[in-house]
C-alpha positions in Angstrom: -8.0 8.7 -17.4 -6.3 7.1 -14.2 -8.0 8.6 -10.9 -8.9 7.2 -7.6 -12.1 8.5 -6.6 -13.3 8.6 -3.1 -16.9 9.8 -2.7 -19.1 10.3 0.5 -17.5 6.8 2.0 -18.9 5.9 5.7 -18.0 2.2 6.9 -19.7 1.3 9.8 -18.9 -2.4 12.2 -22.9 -2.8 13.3 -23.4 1.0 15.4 -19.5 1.4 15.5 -18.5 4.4 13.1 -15.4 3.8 11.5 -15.4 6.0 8.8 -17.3 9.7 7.7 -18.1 11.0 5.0 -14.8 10.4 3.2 -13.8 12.1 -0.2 -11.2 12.6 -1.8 -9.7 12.1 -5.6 -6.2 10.7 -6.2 -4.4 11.2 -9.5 -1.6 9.2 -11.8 1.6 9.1 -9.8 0.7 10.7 -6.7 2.2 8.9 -3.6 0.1 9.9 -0.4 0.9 9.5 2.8 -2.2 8.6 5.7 -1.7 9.4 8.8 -3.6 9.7 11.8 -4.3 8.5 15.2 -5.1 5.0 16.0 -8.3 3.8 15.7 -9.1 6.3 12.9 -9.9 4.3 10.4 -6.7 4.5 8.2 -6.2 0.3 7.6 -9.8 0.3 6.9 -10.1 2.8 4.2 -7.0 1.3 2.5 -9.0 -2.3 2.9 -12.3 -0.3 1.5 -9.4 0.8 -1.7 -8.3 -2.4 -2.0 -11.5 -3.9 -2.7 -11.3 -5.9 0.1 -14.7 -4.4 2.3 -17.1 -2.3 0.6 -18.1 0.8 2.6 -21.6 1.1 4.2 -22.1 4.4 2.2 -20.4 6.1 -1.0 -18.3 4.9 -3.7 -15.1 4.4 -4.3 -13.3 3.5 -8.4 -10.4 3.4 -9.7 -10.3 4.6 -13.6 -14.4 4.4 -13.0 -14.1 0.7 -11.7 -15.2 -0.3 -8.8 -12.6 -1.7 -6.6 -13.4 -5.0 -6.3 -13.4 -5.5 -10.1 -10.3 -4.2 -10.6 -8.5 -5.6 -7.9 -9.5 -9.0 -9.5 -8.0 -7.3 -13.2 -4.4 -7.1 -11.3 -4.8 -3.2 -10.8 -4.2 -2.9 -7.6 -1.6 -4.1 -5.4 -2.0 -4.4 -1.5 0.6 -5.1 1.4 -1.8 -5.6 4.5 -0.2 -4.6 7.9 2.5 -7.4 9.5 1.5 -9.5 6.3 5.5 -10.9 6.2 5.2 -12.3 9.8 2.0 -14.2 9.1 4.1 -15.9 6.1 6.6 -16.7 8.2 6.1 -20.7 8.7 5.0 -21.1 5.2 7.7 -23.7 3.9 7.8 -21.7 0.6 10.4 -20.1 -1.1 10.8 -16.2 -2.4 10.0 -17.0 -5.6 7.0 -19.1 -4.5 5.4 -16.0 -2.5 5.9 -13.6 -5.3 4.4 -15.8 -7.7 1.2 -15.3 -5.4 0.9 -12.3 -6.8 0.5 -13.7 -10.4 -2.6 -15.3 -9.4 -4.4 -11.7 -9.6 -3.4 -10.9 -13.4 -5.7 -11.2 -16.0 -2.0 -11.6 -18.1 -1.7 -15.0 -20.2 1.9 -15.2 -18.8 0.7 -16.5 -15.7 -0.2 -19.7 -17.7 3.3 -20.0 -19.1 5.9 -21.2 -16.5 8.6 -19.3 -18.7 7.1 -15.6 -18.4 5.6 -16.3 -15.2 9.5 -17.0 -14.0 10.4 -13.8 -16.0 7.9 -11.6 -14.1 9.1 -12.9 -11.0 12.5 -12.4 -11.7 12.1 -9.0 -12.7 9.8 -8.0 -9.6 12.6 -9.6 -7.9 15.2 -7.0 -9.1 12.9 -3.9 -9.3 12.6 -4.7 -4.9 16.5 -5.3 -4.6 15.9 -9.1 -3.5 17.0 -11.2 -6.4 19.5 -12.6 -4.0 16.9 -14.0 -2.2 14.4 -15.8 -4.9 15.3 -19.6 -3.6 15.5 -18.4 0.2 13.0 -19.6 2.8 10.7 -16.2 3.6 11.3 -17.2 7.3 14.8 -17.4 7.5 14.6 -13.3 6.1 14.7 -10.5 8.2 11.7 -8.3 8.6 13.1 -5.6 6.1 13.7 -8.5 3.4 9.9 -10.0 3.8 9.1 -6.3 3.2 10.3 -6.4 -0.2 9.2 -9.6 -1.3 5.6 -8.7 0.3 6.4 -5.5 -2.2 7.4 -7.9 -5.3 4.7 -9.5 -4.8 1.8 -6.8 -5.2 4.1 -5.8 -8.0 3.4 -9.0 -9.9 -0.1 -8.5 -11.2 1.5 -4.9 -12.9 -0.8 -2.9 -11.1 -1.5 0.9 -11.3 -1.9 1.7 -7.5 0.0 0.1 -5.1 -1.8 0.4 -1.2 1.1 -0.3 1.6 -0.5 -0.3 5.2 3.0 0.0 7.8 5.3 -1.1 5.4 8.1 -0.2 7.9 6.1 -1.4 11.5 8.8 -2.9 13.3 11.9 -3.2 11.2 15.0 -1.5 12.2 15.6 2.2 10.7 18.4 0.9 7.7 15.6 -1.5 6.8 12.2 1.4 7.3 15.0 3.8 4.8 15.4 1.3 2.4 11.5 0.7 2.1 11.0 4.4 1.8 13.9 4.7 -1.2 12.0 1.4 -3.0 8.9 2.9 -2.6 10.3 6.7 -3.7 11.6 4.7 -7.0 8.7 3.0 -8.1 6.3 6.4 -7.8 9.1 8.4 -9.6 10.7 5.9 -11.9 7.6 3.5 -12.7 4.7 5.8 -12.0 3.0 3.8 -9.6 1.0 5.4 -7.8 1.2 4.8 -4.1 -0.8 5.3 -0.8 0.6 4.4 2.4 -0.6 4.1 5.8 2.1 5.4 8.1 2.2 6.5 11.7 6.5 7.8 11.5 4.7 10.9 10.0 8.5 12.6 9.0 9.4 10.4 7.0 5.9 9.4 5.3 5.8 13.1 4.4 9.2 13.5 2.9 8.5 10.7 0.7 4.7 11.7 -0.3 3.9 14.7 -2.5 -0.1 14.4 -0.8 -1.1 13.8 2.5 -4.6 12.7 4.0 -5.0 12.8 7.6 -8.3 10.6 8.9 -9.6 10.8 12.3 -12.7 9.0 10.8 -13.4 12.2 8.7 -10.9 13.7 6.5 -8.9 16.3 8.8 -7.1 17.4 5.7 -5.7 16.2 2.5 -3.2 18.4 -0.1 0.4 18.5 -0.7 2.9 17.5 2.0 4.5 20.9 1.9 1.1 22.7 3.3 0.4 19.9 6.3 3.8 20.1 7.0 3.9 23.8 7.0 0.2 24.4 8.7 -0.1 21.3 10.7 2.8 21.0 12.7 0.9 20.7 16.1 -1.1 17.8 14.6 2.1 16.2 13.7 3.2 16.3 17.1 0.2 14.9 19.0 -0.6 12.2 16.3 3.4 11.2 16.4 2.9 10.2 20.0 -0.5 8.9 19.9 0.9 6.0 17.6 
């Protein structure tokens, strides 16, 4: 059975807490929403998902993996923070990025250039972008890297998809347009999703769960009971950024 489990996770930088006592279980299709104040440890305990960092204390599986296993087995996909702008003077096409992503599947089709072009292709579509495959990913706007930074965790196929400020500084057309994507793939596809966000409103009209992290879990349940209980959080968290 598909689960993401969180369990007792602390992540410490030498005496510098970053994380407490963390715990929580995520199930098939669930799309949560993270939110916070900065410096609460949100990036960090979607690095500490993605298999990326292990935590100083606890565990944390996906399907009873651990993390770093099956990020290496293409089950997990991960769009770090900004990643589109530190692509951005890579002389490398669309379709070159995405195919990054094929690099972390276990698939035989990344050995054939024929279904590897296929997979691209259709990640491609499923992002809205297939008009940009043999563009430059400089010469895109922010909102289009966002996609093809979305295509390519998609490659791999994974089963969780981990989005850290998808929408951090693109224009509000381009932030709705992620949202919508990302709304598709958890309803249509069944990905599940977690995403870091700090424009609470909307993260929370496109989630059905929300975790809040101040270094502990504040709260985590459905959207409709933070956004009904918590509306003073909301508030001073929105303008703490």
């Amino acid at each position: 059975m598909f689960e993401v489990t969180l369990a007792n996770i602390d992540f410490a930088y030498d005496y510098n807490v970053v994380l407490k006592d963390i715990s929580m279980t995520i199930t098939k299709g669930d799309f949560v929403a993270v939110v916070g104040p900065n410096g609460a440890g949100k990036s960090t305990m979607l690095k500490i998902m993605a298999g990326l960092i292990k935590p100083t204390k606890g565990q944390v599986s996906i399907g009873g993996k651990d993390m770093s296993i099956a990020r290496v087995q293409g089950l997990i996909g991960y769009v770090p923070q900004n990643y589109g702008k530190n692509v951005l003077g890579f002389p490398a096409t669309v379709t070159e990025i995405v195919s990054l992503g094929l690099t972390l599947s276990v698939s035989r089709a990344r050995q054939n250039q024929q279904a590897a072009k296929h997979i691209v292709n259709h990640m491609l579509e499923l992002v809205g972008a297939e008009n940009l495959r043999d563009r430059r990913i400089g010469e895109l706007s922010g909102g289009q890297q966002q996609r093809v930074m979305v295509a390519m965790a998609l490659a791999s196929n994974p089963e969780l998809l981990l989005l850290d400020e998808p929408t951090s500084g693109i224009d509000y057309e381009a932030s709705a347009r992620i949202y919508d994507l990302l709304g598709t793939l958890n309803k249509n596809l069944g990905i599940t999703v977690v995403m870091v966000s700090h424009d609470i409103d909307k993260a929370i009209n496109s989630a059905n769960k929300v975790a809040c992290i101040n270094k502990g879990l504040c709260f985590y349940g459905s959207s409709q009971e933070f956004n009904e209980t918590h509306a003073q959080a909301r508030h001073l968290w929105y303008y703490a950024g």
